[in-house]
N, C-alpha and C positions, 0 to 999 in steps of 0.2 A: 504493500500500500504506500503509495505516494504522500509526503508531510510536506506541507505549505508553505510556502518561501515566505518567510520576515516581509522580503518586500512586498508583499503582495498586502499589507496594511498602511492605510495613510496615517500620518501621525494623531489623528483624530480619534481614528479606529484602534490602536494599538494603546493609548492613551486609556481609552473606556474599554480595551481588553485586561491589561495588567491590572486595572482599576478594581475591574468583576471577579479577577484574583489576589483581591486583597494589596495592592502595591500604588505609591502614591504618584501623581500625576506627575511631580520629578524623576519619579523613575522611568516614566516611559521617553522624557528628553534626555537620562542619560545613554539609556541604549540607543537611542534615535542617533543622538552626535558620535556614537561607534561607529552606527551601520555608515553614516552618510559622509562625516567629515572626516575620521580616523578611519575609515571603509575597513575594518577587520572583515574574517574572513570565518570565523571561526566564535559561537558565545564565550567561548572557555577564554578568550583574547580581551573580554570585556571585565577588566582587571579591576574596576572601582565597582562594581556589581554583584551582591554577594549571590552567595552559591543557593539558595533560593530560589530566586530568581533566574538565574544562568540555569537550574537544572529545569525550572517551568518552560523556559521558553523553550529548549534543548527535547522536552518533550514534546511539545507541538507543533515547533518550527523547522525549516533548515535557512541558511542563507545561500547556499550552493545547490542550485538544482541546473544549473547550465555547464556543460563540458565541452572545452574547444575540440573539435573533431579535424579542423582543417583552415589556414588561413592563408589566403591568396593577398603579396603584398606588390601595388603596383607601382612604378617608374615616378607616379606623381604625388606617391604620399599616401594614397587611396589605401585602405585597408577591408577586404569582405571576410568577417567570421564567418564560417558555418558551425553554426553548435548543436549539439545532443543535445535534448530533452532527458528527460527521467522516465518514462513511456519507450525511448528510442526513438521517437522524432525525430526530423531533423530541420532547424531556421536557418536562418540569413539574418546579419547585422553590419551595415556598413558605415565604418568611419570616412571620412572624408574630409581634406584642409581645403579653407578658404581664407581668404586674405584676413575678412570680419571673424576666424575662429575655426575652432574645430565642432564640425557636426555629425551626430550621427542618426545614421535612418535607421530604425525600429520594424520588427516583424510583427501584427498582431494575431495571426491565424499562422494554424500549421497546412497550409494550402489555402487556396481561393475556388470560390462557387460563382466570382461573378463571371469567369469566363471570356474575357475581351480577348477577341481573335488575334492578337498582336503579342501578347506577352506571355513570360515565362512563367510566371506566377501562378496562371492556372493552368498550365498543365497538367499538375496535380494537383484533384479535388482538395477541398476542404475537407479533415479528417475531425477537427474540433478549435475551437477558439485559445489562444494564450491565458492566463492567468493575467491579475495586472502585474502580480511578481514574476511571471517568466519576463513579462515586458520591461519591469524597469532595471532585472540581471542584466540584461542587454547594455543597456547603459553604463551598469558596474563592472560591467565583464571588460570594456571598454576603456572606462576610465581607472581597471586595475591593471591594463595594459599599459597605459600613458605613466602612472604611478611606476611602473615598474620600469620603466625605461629614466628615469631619471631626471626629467627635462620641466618639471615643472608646471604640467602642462595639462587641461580643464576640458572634458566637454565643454561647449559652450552653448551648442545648439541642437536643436532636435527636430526631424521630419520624419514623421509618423506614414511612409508610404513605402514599407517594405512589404513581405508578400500578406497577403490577406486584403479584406476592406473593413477598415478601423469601424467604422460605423454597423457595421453588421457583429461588433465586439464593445459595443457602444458603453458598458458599465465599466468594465473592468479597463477602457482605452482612458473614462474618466479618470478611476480612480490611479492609473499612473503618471495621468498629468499632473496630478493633485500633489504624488509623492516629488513629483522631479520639480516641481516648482516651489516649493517647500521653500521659506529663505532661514529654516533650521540645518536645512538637509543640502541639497544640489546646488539647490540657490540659482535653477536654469531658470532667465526673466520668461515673461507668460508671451513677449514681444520676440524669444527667438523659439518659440516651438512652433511648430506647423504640420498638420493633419488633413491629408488627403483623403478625398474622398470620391469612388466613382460615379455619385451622386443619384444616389439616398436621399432623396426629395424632406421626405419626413424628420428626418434626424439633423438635414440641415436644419430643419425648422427647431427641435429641440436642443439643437448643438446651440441655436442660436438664443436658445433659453438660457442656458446653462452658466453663464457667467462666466466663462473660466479665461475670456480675453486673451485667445491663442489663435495663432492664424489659420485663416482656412485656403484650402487649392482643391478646386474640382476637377476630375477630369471631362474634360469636353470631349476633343479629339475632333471633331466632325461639326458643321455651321448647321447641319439640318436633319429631319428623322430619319430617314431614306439613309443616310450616308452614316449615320450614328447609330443605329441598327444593324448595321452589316457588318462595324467593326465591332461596336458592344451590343451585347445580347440584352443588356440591363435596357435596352431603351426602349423597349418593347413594353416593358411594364411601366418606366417614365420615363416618359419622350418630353423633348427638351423645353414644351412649353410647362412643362409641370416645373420640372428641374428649375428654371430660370423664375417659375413663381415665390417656388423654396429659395431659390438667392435674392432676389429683391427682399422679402422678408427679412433675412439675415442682415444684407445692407442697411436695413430701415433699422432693424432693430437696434445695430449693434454701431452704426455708421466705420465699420472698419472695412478697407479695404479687402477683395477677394483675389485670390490666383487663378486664373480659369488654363487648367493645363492641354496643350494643344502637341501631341509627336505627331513631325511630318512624315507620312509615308508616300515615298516615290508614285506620282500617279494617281493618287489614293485620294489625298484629301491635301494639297499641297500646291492648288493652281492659283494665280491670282482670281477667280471668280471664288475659287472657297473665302480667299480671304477677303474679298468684298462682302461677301456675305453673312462672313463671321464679323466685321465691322457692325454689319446691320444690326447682327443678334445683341451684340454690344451696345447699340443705342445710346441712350441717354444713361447707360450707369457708365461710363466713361472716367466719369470721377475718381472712383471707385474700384474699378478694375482693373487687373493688367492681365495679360493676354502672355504665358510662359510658351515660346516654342523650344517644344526639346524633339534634337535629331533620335532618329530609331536606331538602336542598336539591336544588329539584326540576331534573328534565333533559327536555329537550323529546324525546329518543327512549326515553324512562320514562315517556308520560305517564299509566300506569296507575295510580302511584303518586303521592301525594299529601302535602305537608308533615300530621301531627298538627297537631291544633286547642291551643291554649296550654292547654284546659284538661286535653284528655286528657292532655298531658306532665306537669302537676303531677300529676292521679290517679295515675299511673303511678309517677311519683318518690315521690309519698303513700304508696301503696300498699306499695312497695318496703321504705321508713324505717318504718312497721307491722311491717312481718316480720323486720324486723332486719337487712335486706341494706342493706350502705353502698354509695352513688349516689349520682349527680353528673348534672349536666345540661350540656354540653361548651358551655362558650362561643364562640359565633356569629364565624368573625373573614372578610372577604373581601365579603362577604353583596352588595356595590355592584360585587363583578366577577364573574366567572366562576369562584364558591365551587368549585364541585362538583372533587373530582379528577379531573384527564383532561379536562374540558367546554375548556379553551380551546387545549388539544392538538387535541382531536375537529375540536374551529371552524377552526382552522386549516387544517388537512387537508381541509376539505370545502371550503372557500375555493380551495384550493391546487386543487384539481379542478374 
């Protein structure tokens, strides 16, 4: 039987758990400043906490349920774990440098059910959803790598759009934001996390309840139904006048800017009329929005689909800055390993058979 990772409690929850067994509200901020800011590794390591308490938690808890299985390190700093589960699972977690910081992307499902004909992620179903503790070891696993190299050196940032769709993991994606934003604990600001979503109409709307003041990116892909359909299957059940209902809401409610995520595929959805048309869809939330093109890194069971040619991405981003829509073209980081999200999950598994 599997025992529950520590992180998988927000300091709230763990606070009115030691509480239920008897132990005072201090006690739950000194284990909290173990787990997060002296990151031990081990309760027996939490040295000012009597034995008590170390054997309570020690019975209920672990803090290790993630095992490096495999770690691909590329030319530009780019790091992708592959780690074990406790089940035999197997995620994906990737670091990545950028000038503003070190960020990393988050897995929240062990597979994906949405299916978008383009990526590697669902190539393997969805088998169950992460814990919010398997979600925030990800981060630990990460920053006891950085720790361990000497250098002084901080996650800083967080994108919730490794394999799985966060929103279909909607409680337990909350409660990891809760712990990583914590200014007891990570101290990550609510201004550098950002959670994608293939858009989940409804959950935008509740996401956009939620208070939790963390950035949101949807994946678009395609200016129209016809064409967003054929790449995602999700559009079938909300096509993008729903979708774009649920993001005005969000805009209204929240007034914070949106990412509307757009990969060009060759031929696919990457002509200057898509992107006339994706202007259109744009409209008057211009403000508001920006419009992320990221080139396709291709996958050998997609091979229908093709990287864009370097010039149709500039027409496209030309085209865009013409109409007034602000865009960005996502800088390339991994590109010398196995970029794709899910692609060295996928490799493994077919290896493993």
């Amino acid at each position: 039987m599997n025992i529950s990772s520590i992180y998988g409690l927000t300091l709230e929850q763990l606070t009115a758990w030691l509480n239920e067994h008897g132990h005072k509200k201090s006690r739950a901020a000194q284990v909290w400043d173990w787990l997060y800011r002296k990151r031990v590794t081990a309760f027996s390591d939490m040295v000012d906490i009597n034995k008590d308490c170390i054997q309570l938690l020690s019975d209920h808890f672990v803090i290790q349920t993630l095992h490096e299985n495999l770690k691909q390190e590329s030319a530009d700093g780019t790091i992708k774990f592959l780690f074990h589960l406790q089940d035999g699972n197997l995620i994906e977690t990737v670091l990545m440098r950028h000038k503003f910081g070190l960020s990393v992307c988050v897995t929240t499902q062990v597979g994906c059910n949405i299916g978008c004909s383009f990526c590697a992620s669902g190539l393997l179903a969805k088998s169950r959803d992460l814990s919010s503790g398997e979600i925030v070891e990800q981060i630990m696993k990460v920053q006891l790598h950085l720790d361990q190299a000497g250098k002084d050196e901080r996650v800083s940032h967080i994108v919730v759009m490794g394999i799985g769709e966060p929103f279909d993991n909607f409680e337990n994606m909350t409660d990891f934001i809760n712990v990583v934003k914590d200014h007891k604990g990570l101290a990550i600001g609510a201004r550098h996390i950002t959670v994608s979503t293939s858009g989940l109409a409804g959950k935008i709307v509740e996401f956009a309840d939620s208070d939790l003041n963390v950035n949101l990116a949807v994946s678009l892909h395609a200016p129209n139904n016809e064409l967003r359909t054929r790449i995602m299957k999700i559009n079938r059940a909300i096509p993008i006048e729903k979708l774009m209902q649920s993001i005005d809401y969000y805009l209204e409610k929240t007034n914070r800017r949106i990412t509307l995520e757009y990969i060009l595929l060759k031929d696919v959805n990457d002509r200057m009329e898509h992107a006339l048309e994706l202007a259109d869809l744009v409209g008057d939330r211009r403000q508001l929005v920006n419009v992320n093109l990221i080139p396709y890194n291709p996958v050998d069971e997609h091979s229908q689909y093709q990287r864009s040619e370097q010039e149709s991405i500039r027409l496209f981003y030309d085209t865009l800055k013409k109409q007034g829509v602000s865009c960005s073209v996502r800088l390339e980081h991994g590109t010398d390993i196995d970029a794709a999200c899910g692609q060295l999950r996928s490799k493994q598994m077919k290896n493993a058979n």
